[in-house]
Backbone and ligand atoms as CSV (ligand in chain L), in Angstrom:
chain,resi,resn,atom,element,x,y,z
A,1,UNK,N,N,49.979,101.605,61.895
A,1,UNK,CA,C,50.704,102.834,61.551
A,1,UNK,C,C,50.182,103.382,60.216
A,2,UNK,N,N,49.712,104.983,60.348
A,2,UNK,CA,C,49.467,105.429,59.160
A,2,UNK,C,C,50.650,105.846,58.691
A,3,UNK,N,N,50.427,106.008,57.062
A,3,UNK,CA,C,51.649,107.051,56.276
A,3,UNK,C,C,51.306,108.117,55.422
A,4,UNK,N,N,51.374,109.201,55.359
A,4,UNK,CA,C,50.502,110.342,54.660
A,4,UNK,C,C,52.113,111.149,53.588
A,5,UNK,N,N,51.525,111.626,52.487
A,5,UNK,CA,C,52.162,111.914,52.343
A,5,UNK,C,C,51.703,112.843,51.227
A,6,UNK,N,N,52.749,113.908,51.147
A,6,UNK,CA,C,51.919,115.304,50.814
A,6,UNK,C,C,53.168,115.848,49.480
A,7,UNK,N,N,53.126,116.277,47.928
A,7,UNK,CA,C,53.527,116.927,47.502
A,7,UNK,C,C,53.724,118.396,46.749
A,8,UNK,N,N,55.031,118.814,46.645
A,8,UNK,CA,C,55.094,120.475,46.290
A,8,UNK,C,C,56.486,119.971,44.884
A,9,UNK,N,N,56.580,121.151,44.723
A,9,UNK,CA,C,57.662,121.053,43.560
A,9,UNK,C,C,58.550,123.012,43.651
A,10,UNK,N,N,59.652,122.829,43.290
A,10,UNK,CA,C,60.190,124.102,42.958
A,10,UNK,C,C,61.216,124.090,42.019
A,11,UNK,N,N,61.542,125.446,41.563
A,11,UNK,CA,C,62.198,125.489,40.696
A,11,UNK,C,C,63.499,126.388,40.774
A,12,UNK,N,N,64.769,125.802,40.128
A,12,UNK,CA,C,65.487,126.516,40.590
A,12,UNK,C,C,66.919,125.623,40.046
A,13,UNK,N,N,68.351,126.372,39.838
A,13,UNK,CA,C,69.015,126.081,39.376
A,13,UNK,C,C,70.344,125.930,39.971
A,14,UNK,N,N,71.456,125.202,39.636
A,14,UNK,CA,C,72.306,124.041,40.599
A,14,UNK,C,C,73.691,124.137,39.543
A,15,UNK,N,N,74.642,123.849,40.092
A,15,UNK,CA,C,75.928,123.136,39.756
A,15,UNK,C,C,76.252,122.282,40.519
A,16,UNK,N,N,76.643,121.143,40.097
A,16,UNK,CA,C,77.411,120.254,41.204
A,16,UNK,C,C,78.892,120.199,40.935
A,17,UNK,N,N,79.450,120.638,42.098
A,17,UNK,CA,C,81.065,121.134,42.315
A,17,UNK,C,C,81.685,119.803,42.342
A,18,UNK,N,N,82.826,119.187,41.467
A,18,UNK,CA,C,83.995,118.907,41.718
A,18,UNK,C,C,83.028,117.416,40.728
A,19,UNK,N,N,82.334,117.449,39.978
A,19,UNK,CA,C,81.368,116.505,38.894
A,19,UNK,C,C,81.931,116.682,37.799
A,20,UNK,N,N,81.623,115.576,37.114
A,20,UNK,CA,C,82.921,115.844,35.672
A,20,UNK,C,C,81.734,115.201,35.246
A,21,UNK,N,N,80.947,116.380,34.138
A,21,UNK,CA,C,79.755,115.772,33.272
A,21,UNK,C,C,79.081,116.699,33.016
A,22,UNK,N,N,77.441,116.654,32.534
A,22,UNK,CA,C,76.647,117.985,32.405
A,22,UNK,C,C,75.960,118.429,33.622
A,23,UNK,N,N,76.123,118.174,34.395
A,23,UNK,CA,C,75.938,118.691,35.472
A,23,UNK,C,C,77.015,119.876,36.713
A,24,UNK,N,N,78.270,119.468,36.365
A,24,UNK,CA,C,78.911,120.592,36.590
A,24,UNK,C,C,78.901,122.278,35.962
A,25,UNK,N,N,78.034,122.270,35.041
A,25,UNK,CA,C,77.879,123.523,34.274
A,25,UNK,C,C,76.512,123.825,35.355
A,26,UNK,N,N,76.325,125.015,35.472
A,26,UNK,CA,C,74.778,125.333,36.031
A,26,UNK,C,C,73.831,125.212,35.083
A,27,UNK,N,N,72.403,124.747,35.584
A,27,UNK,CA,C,71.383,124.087,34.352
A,27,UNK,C,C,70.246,123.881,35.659
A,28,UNK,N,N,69.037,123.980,35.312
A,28,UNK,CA,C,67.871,124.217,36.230
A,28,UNK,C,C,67.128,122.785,36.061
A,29,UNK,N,N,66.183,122.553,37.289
A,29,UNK,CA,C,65.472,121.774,37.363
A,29,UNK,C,C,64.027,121.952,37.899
A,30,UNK,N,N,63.282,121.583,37.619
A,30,UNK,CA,C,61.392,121.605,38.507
A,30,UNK,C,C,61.650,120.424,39.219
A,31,UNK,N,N,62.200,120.564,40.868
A,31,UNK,CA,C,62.237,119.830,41.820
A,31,UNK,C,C,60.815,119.187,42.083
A,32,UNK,N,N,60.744,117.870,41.670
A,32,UNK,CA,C,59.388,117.772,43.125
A,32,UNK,C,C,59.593,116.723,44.466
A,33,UNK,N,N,59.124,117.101,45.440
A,33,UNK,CA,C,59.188,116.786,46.799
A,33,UNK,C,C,58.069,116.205,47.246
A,34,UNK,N,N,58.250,115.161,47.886
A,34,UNK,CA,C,57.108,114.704,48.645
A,34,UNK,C,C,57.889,114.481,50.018
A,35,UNK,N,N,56.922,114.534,50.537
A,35,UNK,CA,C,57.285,114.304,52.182
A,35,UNK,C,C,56.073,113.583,52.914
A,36,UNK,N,N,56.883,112.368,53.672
A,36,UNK,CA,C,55.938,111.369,54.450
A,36,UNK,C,C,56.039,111.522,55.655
A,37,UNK,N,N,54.610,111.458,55.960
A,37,UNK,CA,C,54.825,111.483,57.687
A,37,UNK,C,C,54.059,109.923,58.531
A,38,UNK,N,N,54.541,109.898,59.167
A,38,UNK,CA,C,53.554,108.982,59.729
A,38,UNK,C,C,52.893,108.792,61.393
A,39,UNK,N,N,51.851,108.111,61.379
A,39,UNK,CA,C,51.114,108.701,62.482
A,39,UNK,C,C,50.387,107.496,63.197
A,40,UNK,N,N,50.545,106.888,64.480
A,40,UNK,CA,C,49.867,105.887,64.878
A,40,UNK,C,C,48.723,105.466,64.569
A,41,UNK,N,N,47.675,106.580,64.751
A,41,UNK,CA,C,45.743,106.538,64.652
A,41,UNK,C,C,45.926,107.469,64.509
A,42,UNK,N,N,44.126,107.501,64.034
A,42,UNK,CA,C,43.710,108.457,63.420
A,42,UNK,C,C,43.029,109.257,64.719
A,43,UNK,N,N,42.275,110.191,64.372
A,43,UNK,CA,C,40.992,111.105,65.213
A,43,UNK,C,C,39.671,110.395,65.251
A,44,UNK,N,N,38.734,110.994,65.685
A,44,UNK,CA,C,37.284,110.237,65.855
A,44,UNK,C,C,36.943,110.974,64.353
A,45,UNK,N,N,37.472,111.421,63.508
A,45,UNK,CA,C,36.834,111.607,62.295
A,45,UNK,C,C,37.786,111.078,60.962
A,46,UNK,N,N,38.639,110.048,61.306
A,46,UNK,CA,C,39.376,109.403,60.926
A,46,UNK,C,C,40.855,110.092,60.079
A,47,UNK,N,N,41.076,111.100,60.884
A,47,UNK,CA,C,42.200,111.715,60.154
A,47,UNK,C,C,43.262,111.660,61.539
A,48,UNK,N,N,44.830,111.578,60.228
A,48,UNK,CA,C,45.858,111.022,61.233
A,48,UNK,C,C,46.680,112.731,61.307
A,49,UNK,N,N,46.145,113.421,59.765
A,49,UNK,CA,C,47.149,115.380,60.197
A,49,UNK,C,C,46.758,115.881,58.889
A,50,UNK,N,N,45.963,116.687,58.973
A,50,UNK,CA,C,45.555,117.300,57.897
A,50,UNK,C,C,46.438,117.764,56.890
A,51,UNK,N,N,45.829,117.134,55.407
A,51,UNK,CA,C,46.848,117.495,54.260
A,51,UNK,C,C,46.761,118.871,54.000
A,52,UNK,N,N,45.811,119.572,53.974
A,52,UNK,CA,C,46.424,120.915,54.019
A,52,UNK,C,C,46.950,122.002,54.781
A,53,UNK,N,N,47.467,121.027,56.189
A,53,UNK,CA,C,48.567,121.804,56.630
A,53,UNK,C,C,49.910,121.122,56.482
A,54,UNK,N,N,49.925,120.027,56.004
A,54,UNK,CA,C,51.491,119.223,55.539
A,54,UNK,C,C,51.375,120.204,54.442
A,55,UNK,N,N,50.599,120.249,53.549
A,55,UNK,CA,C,51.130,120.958,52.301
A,55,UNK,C,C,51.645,122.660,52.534
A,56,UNK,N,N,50.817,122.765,53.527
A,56,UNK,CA,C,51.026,124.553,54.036
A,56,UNK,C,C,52.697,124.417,54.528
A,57,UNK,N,N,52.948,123.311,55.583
A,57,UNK,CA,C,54.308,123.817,56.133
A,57,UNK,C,C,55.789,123.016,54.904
A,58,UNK,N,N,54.911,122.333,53.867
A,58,UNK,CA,C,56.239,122.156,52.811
A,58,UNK,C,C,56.349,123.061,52.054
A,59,UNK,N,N,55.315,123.719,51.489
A,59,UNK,CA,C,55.408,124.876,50.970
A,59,UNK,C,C,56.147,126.005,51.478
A,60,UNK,N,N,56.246,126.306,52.709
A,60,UNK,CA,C,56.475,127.504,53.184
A,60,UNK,C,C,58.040,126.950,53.221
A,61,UNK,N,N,57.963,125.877,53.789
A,61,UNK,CA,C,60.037,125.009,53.617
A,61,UNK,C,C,60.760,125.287,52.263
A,62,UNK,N,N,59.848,125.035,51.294
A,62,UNK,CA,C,60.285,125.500,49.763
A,62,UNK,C,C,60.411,126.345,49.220
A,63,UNK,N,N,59.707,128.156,49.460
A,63,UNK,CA,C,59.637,128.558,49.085
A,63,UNK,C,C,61.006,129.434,49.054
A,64,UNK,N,N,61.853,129.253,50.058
A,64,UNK,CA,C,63.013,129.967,49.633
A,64,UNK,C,C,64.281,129.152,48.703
A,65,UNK,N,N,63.764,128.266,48.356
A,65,UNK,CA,C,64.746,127.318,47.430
A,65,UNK,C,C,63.665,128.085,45.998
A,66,UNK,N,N,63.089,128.576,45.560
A,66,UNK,CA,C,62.411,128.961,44.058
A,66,UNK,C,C,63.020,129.776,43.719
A,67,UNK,N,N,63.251,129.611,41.746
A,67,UNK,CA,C,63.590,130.403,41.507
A,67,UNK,C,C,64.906,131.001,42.222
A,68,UNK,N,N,65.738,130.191,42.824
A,68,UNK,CA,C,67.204,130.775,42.835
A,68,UNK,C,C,68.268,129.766,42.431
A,69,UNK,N,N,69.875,130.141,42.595
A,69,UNK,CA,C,70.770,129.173,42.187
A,69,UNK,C,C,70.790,129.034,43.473
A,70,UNK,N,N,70.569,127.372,43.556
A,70,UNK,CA,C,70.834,126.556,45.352
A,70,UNK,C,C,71.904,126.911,45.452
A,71,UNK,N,N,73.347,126.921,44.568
A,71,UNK,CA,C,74.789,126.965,45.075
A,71,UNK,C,C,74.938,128.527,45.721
A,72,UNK,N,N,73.607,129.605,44.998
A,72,UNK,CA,C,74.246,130.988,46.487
A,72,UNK,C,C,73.688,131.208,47.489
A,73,UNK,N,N,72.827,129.817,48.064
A,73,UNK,CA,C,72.082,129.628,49.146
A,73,UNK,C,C,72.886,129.083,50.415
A,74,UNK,N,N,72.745,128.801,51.804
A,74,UNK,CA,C,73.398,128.037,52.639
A,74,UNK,C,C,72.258,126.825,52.881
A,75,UNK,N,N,72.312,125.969,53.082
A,75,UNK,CA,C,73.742,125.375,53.237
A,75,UNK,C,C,74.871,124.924,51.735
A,76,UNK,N,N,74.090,125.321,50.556
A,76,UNK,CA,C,74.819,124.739,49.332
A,76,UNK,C,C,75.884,125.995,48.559
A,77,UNK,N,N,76.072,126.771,49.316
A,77,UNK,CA,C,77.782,127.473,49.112
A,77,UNK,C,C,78.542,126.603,49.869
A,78,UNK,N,N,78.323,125.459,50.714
A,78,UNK,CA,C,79.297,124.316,50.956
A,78,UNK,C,C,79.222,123.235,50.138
A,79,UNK,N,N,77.679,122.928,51.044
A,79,UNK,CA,C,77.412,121.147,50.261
A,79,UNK,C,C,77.204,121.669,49.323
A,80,UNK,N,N,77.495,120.340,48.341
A,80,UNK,CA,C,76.639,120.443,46.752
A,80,UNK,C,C,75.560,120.122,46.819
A,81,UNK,N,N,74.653,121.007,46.166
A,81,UNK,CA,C,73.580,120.601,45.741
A,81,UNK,C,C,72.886,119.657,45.025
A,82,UNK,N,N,73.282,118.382,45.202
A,82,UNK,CA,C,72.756,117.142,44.810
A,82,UNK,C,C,71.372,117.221,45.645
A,83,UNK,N,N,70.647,116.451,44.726
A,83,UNK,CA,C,69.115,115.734,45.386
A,83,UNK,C,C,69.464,114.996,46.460
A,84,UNK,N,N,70.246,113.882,46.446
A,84,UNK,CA,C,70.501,113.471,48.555
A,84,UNK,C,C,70.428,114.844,49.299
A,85,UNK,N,N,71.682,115.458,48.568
A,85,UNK,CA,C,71.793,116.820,49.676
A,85,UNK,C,C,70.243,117.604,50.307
A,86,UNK,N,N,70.108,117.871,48.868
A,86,UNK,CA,C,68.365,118.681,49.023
A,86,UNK,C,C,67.741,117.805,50.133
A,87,UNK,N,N,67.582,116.584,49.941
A,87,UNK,CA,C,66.853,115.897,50.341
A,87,UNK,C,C,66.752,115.748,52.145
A,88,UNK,N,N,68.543,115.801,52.607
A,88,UNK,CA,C,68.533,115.830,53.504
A,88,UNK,C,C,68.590,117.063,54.482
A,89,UNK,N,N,68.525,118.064,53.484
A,89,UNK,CA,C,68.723,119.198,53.839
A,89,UNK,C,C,66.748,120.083,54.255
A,90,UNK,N,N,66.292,119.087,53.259
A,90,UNK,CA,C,64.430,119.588,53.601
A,90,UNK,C,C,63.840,118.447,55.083
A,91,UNK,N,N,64.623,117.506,55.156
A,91,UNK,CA,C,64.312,116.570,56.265
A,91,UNK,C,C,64.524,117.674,57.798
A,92,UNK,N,N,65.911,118.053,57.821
A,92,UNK,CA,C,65.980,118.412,58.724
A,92,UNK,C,C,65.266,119.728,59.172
A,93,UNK,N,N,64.217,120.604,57.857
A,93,UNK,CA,C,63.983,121.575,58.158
A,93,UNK,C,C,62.291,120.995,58.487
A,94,UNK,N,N,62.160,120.119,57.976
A,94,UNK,CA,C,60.904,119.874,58.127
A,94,UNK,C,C,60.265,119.411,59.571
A,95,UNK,N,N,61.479,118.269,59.834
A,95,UNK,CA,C,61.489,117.600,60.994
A,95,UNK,C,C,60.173,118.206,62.139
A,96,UNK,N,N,60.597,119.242,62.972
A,96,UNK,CA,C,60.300,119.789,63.821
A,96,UNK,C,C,58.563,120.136,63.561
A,97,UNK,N,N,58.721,120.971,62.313
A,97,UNK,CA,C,57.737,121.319,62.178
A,97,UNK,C,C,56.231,120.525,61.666
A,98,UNK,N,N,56.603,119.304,61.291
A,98,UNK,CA,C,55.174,118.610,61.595
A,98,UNK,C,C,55.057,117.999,62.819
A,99,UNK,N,N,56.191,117.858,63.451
A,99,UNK,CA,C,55.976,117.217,64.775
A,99,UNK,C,C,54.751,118.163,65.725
A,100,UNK,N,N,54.885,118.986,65.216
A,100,UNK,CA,C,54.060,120.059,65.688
A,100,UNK,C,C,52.353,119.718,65.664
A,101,UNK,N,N,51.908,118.853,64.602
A,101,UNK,CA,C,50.798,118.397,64.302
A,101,UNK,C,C,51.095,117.057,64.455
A,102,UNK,N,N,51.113,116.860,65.682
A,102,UNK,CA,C,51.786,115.493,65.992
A,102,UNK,C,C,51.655,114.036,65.233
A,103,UNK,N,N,52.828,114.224,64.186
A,103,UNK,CA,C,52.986,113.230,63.225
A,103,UNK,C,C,54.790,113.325,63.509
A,104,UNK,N,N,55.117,112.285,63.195
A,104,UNK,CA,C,56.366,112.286,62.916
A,104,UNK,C,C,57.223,112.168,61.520
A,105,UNK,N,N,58.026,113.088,60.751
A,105,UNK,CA,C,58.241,113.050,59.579
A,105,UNK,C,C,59.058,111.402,59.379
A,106,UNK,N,N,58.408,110.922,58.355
A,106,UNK,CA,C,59.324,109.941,57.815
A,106,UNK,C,C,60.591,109.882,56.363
A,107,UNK,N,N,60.262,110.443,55.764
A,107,UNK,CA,C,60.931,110.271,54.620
A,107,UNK,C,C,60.694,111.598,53.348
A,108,UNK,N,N,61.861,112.261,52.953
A,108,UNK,CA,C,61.793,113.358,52.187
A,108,UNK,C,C,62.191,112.651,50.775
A,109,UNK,N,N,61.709,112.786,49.894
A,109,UNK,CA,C,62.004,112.383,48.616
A,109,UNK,C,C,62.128,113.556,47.629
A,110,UNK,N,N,62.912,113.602,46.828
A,110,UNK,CA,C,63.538,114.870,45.833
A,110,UNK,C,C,63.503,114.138,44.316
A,111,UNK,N,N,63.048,114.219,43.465
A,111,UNK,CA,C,63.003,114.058,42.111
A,111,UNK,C,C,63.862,115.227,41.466
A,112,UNK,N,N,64.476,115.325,40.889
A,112,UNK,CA,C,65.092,116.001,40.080
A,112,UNK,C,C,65.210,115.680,38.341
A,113,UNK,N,N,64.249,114.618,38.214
A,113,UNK,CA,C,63.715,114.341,36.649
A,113,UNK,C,C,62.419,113.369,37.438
A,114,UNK,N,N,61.500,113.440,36.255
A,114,UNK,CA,C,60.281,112.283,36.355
A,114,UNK,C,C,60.910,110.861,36.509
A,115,UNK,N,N,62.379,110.339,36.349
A,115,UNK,CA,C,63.040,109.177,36.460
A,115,UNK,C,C,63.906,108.942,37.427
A,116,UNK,N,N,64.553,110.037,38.033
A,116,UNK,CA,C,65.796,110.111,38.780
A,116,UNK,C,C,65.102,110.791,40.591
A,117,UNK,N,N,65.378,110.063,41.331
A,117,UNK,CA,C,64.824,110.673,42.567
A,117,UNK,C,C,65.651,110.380,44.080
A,118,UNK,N,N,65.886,110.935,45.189
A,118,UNK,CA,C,66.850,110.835,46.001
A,118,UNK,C,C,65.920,111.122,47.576
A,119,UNK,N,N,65.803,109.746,48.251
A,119,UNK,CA,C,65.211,110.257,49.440
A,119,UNK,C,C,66.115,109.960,50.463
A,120,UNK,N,N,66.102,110.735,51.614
A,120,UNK,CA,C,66.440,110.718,52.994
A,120,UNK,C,C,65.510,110.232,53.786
A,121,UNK,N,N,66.089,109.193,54.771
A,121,UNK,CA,C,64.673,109.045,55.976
A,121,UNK,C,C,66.299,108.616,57.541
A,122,UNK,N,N,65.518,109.193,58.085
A,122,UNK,CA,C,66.510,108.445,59.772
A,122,UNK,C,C,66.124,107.313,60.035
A,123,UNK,N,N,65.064,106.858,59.461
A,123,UNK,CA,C,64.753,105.372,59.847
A,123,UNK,C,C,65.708,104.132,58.797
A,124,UNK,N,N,66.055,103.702,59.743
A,124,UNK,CA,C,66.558,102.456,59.164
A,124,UNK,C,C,65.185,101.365,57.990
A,125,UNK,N,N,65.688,101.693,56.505
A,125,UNK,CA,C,64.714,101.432,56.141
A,125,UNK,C,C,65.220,99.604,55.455
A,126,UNK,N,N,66.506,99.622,55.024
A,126,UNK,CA,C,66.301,98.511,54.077
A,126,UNK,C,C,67.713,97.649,55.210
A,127,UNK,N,N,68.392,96.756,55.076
A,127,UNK,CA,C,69.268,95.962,55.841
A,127,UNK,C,C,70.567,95.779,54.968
A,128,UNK,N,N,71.551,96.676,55.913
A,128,UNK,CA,C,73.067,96.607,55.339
A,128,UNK,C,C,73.422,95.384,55.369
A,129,UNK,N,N,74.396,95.280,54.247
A,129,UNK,CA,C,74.820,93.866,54.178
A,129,UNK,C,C,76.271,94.016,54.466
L,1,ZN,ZN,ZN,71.072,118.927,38.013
């Protein structure tokens, strides 16, 4: 099994509703995103999905999160805009669309500082206890 994985970043500004801290005030962040896909084999020229069309279709997923407040966007005039949220909220948009370059998305990851980061995956990754 290959794993490829391709990043973008955006920018754009957040409150998190019903948070008691500095984060309930609105205050901006330079999101960055990576997104993994993964892919059985490769081609006879050893590629499993070309990175510059993962990067073409995350980009185009991101570009309406720039430069705005996520909270007057949908789905985050409900959910809060937490990084899980983001996170699971770029999974499901992504989903489809690399399947398209037949890879299957694995895992969306959201940084919201160079330290702090929040990924989504449907795969059962680590074992509940
Ligand atoms: Zn924040």
């Amino acid at each position: 099994m290959f794993e490829l994985t391709v990043e973008s970043s955006f920018a754009a500004a957040h409150r998190l509703r019903d948070y008691q801290g500095k984060c309930e005030t609105i205050h901006g962040h330079t999101w960055r995103v990576a997104m993994s896909v993964t892919a059985p084999a490769v081609n006879q020229i050893g590629i499993a999905a070309d990175f510059h069309d993962l990067k073409t279709i995350l980009k185009q997923v991101l570009e309406p999160l720039d430069h705005v407040c996520l909270n007057d966007i949908p789905p985050f005039t409900e959910l809060n805009p937490s990084s899980e949220n983001i996170a699971r909220f770029l999974f499901g948009r992504l989903k489809a669309l690399v399947q398209q370059h037949g890879v299957q998305l694995s895992k969306v990851t959201v940084w919201e500082s160079p330290t702090a980061c929040a990924a989504y995956s449907e795969q059962p990754r680590f074992n509940s206890v």
